[in-house]
N, C-alpha and C positions, 0 to 999 in steps of 0.2 A: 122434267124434260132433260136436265145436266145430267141427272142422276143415271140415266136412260143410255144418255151420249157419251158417257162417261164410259159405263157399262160395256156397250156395244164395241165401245174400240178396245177394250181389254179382247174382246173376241177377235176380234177379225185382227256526219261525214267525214270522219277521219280511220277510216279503213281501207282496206285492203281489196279489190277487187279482182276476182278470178274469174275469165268465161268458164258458162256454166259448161259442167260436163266433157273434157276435150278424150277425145278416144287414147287409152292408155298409152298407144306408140306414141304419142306427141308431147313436146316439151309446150304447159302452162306457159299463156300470154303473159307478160309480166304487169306487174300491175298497176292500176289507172292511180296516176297522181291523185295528192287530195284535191286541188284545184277541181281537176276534171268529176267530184261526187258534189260540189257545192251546189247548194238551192237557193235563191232566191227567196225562198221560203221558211220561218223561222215557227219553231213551236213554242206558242201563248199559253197553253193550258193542257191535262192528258190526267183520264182517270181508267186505271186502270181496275181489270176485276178478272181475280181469281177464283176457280171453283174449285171446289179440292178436294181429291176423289180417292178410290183407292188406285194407287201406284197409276196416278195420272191426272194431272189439273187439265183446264181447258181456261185457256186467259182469252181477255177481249180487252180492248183498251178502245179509246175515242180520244181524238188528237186534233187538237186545233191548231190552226197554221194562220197565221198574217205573212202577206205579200212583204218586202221591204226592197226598196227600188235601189237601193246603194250595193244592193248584193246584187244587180243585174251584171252579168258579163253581157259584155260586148257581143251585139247578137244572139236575141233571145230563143233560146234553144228549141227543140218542137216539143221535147221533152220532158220533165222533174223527175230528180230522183230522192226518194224517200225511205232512211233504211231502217230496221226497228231489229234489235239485237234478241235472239233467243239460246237455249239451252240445247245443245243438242249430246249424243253419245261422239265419243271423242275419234270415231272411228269414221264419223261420217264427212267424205270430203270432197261433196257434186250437189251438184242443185237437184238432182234428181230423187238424191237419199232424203236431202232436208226435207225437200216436201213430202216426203213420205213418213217418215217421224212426225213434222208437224200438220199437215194438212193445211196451211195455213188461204187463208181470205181478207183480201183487203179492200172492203166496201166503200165506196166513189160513189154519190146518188144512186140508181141503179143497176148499178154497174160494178160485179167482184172482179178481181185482177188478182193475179198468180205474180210473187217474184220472179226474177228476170237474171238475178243470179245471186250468189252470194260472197260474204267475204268475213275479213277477218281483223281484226284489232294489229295494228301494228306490232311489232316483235316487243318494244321500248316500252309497251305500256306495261304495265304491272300486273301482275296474276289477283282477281278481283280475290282478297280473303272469302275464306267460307263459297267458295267455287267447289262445286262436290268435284271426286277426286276422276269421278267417270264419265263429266261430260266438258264440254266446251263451249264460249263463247261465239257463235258467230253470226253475222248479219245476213237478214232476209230485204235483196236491195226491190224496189219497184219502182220503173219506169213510167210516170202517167202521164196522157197526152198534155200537154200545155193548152188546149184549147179547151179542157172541159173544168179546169181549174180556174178560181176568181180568187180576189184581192185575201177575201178571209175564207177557209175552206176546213172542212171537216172529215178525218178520216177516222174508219172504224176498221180495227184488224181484227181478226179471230183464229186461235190455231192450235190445236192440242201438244200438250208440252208432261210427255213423260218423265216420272219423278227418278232421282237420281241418288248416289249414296255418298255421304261427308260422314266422318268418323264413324263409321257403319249405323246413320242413322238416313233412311229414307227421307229426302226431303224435295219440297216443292220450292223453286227460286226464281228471280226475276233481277234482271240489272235495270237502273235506270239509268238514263241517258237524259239528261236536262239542259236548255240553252245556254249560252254565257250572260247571265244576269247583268252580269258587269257590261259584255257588250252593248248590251241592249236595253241599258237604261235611258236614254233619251227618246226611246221609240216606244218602251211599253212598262206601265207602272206591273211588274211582275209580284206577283202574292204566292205564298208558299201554298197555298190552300186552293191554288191553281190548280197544283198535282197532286194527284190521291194514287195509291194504290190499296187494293184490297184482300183479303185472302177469305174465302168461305167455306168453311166444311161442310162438304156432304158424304152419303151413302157411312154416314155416322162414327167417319175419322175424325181424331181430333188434333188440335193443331199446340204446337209449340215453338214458339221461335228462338233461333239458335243464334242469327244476328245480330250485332250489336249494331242498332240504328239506334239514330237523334230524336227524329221527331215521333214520335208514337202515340194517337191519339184512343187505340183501342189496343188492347191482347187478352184477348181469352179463349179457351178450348176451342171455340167454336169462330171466332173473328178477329181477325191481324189488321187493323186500320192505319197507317200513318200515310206522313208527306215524305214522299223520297228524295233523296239528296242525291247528288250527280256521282253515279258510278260508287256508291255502297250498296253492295252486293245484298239481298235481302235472301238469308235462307229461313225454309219454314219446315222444322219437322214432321212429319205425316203418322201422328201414332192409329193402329187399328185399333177398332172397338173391341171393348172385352168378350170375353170367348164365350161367356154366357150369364146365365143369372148370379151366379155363384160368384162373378168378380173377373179379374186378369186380366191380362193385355201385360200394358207398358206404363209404370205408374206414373 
């Protein structure tokens, strides 16, 4: 079914905030303090899974959240806002384009919900290493009602994420974004094996990591398993399969 989905589309809180979309004659709202993206909501756990295709993965991840009452502002909003960072072509700069690159879905019990806009890493922050040279950082933000949310809650996103090129090598990547452990040690014994990311080859690519991560529990041709660490940039090479019985490719 990846293999398929994979296929088929070959055919056919501390960010920056922009309204989506303003019609070119108009000068961009400037943008929503970090304050104004805080949640009340803190992420416990997130396992992320990659398919990895030709010249295109498809990621899903599942995210756990705990309520924490010391993060309530004053007057609890109707609101959450929840924002999960992807890869996009560096040309893309509206809510309109992103979703059209990623397709992206973020499942709520039964209920998908589309972002609401996007944004962008502060200027200060530093260029993630091994960031391919042709795409960008930015955040897919979503607004979900406050009343269909509880104490612990589970989201699932889903969103096609075209492969991009670092040192003219095709690769598949993913940032992670993890809590402040340190903050949030009185409220939750955090385990590194909380968070998983994955990478899986299909349509019989094979994989190479080009990253220099810590924790790595798996790397072979076929599967990239570790635990991510906060904002080290995970690139994953995308070599093709050989050209036939005979041998070739990319050794």
């Amino acid at each position: 079914m990846r293999t398929c989905l994979l296929a088929s589309l070959l055919l056919s809180g501390a960010i920056a905030v922009r309204a989506a979309d303003p019609p070119a004659a108009e000068t961009p709202p400037p943008a929503l303090a970090v304050e104004a993206l805080r949640s009340p909501f803190v992420m416990i756990g997130e396992s992320v899974s990659v398919s990895v295709g030709r010249h295109v993965s498809i990621v899903e991840s599942r995210s756990d959240f705990k309520y924490v009452r010391r993060l309530e502002r004053d007057g609890a909003a109707e609101r959450c806002t929840f924002e999960y960072p992807v890869c996009v072509p560096k040309d893309v700069d509206s809510l309109a384009d992103a979703i059209a690159v990623t397709q992206p879905r973020l499942h709520v019990g039964s209920v998908d919900y589309e972002p609401e806009d996007i944004g962008w890493s502060p200027e200060s922050d530093e260029r993630p290493r091994f960031l391919p040279e042709d795409a960008q950082i930015l955040y897919l933000i979503f607004r979900l009602p406050r009343a269909i949310l509880r104490d612990r809650l589970t989201l699932n996103l889903r969103y096609f994420q075209p492969h991009y090129r670092f040192a003219g090598r095709e690769v598949s990547a993913w940032l992670p974004l993890l809590p402040d452990f340190e903050a949030f040690k009185n409220e939750f014994l955090y385990s590194r094996s909380d968070f998983t990311v994955e990478f899986e080859a299909v349509d019989l690519v094979r994989l190479h990591r080009l990253s220099s991560n810590e924790a790595v529990a798996q790397d072979s041709p076929t599967r990239v398993k570790l635990n991510p660490v906060h904002r080290e940039f995970i690139a994953i090479e995308v070599l093709e399969p050989p050209a036939g019985p005979a041998g070739g490719g990319h050794p």
